[in-house]
C-alpha positions in Angstrom: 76.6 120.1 -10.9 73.8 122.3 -11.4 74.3 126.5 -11.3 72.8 129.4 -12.9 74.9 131.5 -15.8 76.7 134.5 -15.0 80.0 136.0 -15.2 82.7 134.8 -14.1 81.8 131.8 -13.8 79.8 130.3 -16.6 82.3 128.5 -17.7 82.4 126.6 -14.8 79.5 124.4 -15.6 79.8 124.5 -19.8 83.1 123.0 -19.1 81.9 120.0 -16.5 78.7 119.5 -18.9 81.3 117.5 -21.5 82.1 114.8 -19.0 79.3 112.4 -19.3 80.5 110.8 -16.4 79.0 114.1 -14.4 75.4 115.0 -14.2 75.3 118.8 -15.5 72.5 121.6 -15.8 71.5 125.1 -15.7 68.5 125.4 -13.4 65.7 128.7 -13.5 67.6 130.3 -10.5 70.3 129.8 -8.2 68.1 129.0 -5.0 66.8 126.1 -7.4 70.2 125.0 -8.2 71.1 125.0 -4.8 68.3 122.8 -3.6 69.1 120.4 -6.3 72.9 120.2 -5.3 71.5 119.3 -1.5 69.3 116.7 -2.8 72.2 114.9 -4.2 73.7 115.5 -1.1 71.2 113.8 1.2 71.6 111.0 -1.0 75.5 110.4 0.0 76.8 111.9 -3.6 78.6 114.8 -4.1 77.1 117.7 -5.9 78.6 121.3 -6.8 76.7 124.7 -6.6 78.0 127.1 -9.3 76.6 130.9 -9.3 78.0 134.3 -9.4 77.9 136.8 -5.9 74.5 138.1 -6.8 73.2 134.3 -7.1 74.5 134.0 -3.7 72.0 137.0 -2.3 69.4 134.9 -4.0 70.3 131.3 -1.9 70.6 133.0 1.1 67.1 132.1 2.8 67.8 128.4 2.2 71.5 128.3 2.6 69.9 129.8 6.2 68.4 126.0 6.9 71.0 124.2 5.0 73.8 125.8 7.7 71.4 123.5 10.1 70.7 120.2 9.0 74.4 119.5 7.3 75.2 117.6 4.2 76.0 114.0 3.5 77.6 113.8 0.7 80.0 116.6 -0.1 78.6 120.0 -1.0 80.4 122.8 -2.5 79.1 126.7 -3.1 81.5 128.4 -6.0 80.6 132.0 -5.5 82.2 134.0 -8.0 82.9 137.5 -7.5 84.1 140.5 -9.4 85.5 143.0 -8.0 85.5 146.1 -9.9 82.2 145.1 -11.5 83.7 144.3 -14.8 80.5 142.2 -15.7 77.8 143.1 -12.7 75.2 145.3 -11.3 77.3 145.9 -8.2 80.5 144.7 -6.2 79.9 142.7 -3.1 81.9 140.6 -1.2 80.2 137.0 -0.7 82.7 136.1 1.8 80.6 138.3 4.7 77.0 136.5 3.6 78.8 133.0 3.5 80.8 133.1 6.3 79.8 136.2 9.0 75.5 135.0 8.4 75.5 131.9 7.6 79.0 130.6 9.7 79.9 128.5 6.7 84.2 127.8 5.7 85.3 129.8 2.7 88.0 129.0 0.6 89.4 132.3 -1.5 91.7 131.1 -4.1 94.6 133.1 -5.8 95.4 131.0 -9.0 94.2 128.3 -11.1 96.0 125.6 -9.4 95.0 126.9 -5.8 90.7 127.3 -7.4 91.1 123.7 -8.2 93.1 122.3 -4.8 90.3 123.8 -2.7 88.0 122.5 -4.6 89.3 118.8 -3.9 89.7 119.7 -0.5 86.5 121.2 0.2 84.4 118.2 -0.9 86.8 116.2 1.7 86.6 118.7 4.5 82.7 118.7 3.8 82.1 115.5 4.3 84.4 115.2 7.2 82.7 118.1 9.1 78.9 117.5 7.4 79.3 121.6 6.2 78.6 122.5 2.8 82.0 124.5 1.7 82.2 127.9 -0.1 85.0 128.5 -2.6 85.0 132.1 -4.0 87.6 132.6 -6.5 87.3 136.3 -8.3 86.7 137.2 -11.9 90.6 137.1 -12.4 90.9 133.7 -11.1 88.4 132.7 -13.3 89.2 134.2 -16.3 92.9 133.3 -15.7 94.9 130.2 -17.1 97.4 128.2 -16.2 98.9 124.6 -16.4 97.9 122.7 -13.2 98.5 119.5 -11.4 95.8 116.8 -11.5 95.5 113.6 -9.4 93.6 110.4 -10.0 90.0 110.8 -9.6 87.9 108.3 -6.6 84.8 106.6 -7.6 82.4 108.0 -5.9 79.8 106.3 -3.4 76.8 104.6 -4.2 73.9 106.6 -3.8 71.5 106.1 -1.1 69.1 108.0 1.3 68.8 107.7 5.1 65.5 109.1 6.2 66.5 111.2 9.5 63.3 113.8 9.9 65.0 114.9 13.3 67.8 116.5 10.8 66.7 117.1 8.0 63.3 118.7 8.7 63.7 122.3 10.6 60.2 122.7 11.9 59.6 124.3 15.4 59.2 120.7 17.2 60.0 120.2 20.2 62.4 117.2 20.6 61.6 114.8 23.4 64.5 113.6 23.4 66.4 116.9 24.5 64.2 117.9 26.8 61.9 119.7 24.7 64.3 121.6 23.0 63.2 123.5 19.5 64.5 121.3 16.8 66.3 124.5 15.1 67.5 125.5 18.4 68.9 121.8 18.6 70.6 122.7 15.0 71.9 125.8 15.4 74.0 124.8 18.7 75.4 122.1 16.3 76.4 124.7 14.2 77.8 126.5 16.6 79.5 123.4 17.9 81.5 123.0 14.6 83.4 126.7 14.9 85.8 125.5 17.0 86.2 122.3 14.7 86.6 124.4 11.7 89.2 126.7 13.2 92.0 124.0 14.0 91.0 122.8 10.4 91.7 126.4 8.9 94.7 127.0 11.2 96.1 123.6 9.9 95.1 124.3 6.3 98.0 124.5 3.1 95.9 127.3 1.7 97.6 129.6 4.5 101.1 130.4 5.1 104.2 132.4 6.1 106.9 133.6 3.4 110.0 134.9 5.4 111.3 138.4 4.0 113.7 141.5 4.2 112.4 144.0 6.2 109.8 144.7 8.8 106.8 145.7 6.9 104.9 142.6 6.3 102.4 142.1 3.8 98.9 139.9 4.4 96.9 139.3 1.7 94.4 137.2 0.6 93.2 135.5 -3.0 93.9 137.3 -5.8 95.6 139.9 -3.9 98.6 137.2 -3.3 99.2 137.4 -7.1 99.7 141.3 -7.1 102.1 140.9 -4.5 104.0 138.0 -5.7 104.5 140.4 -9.2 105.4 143.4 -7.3 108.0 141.2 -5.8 109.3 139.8 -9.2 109.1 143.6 -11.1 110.7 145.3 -7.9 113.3 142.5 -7.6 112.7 142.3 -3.8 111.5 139.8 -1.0 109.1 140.7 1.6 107.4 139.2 4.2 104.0 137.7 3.5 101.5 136.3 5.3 99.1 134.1 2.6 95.7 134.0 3.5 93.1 131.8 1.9 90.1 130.5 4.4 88.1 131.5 6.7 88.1 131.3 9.6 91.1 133.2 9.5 94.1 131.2 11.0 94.2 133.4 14.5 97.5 131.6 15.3 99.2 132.0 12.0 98.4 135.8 11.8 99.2 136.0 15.5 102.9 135.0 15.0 102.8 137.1 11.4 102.2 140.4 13.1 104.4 140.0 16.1 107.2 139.8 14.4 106.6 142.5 12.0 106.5 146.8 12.9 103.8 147.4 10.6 101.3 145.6 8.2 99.8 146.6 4.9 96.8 144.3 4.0 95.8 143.6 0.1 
């Protein structure tokens, strides 16, 4: 685990440093702690990127390669936001760099229990697709609390690195192999390649649902916006229809059957 301090989520990586089981440090920058996590990585063992939404800003020229060559071992991005700016220079949502620039899967959880499920699942899913995963919970996730399910924990794999150049190096080479094809050109129509993979995953995913309600007027929202709702419903006594988001891609499907039923939507 290597990251860089900020709020909300310093306490990410002060909490992980007391398991001596896990390797744990801050690094001079983000970008640094990044290329760290990927080294791991490309030796088959799973490594964890922690930085707030600014930090992701400053990974964004290598997380531009990274996109390309894949991972080994599972990697994970924890973004945090905060909205509001309770603690930052600005607001900015790390979901559009992540996902809309660099085509990377995004988890957005809405509680405790949800930040550490996607978690779990996004090392699996990243290793099953070769895609480093985002998870971007919010400063109220973060700073929130809450008794939460735990499973037993896998050894993981021995570490060992495979030299593959063809991958792992995005110079302008032209691969003999493909014709002559630009290695990066090679890359990027793998990452293109694994859209249609990631949707069915997302559209399968536990992390997005349908809650059946009274009325018409349905509600979609997504992360911590789930937890306004779900409080509104509690202090207004009332059940309404909800369509729970929490990846991207979105689930087109899932949202498809959502809206038709529904006369009108209001989005949180």
């Amino acid at each position: 685990v290597a990251g860089y301090p900020g709020t909300p989520i310093s306490e990410v990586l002060e909490y992980v440093s007391k398991y001596p089981d896990i390797r744990a440090e801050w690094c001079i920058n983000e970008k640094v702690a990044l290329e760290i996590c990927m080294g791991a990585s490309l030796c088959n063992t799973r490594s964890l990127a922690v930085m707030k939404h600014n930090g992701t800003n400053v990974v964004l020229d290598f997380l531009m390669h990274l996109n390309y060559t894949g991972v080994r071992g599972g990697l994970v991005l924890i973004s945090g936001d905060d909205p509001g700016a309770l603690s930052s220079q600005n607001e900015e949502d790390s979901r559009i760099i992540t996902r809309l620039n660099a085509h990377l899967p995004v988890f957005d959880p809405w509680c405790p229990q949800e930040a550490k499920d996607m978690v779990k699942a996004a090392f699996e899913l990243s290793e099953e697709t070769e895609l480093c995963f985002v998870v971007r919970p919010v400063t109220r996730v973060c700073h929130g609390r809450s008794t939460i399910g735990m499973e037993s924990i896998k050894k993981g794999k021995a570490p060992r690195f495979e030299d593959d150049r063809s991958r792992f190096i995005m110079s302008a080479v032209k691969e003999t192999r493909a014709g002559g094809v630009l290695r990066p050109v090679i890359r990027h129509r793998w990452l293109n390649e694994k859209q249609p993979v990631l949707a069915k995953v997302m559209e399968a995913s536990p992390f997005n649902h349908i809650e059946d309600g009274e009325g018409k007027i349905g509600l979609v929202a997504c992360g911590v916006g789930y937890a306004f709702v779900k409080e509104a419903e509690k202090i207004l006594g009332k059940k309404f229809p909800i369509l729970k988001l929490g990846t991207l891609p979105l689930p087109r499907n899932k949202v498809l059957q959502f809206a038709r039923k529904m006369d009108r939507l209001v989005v949180y």
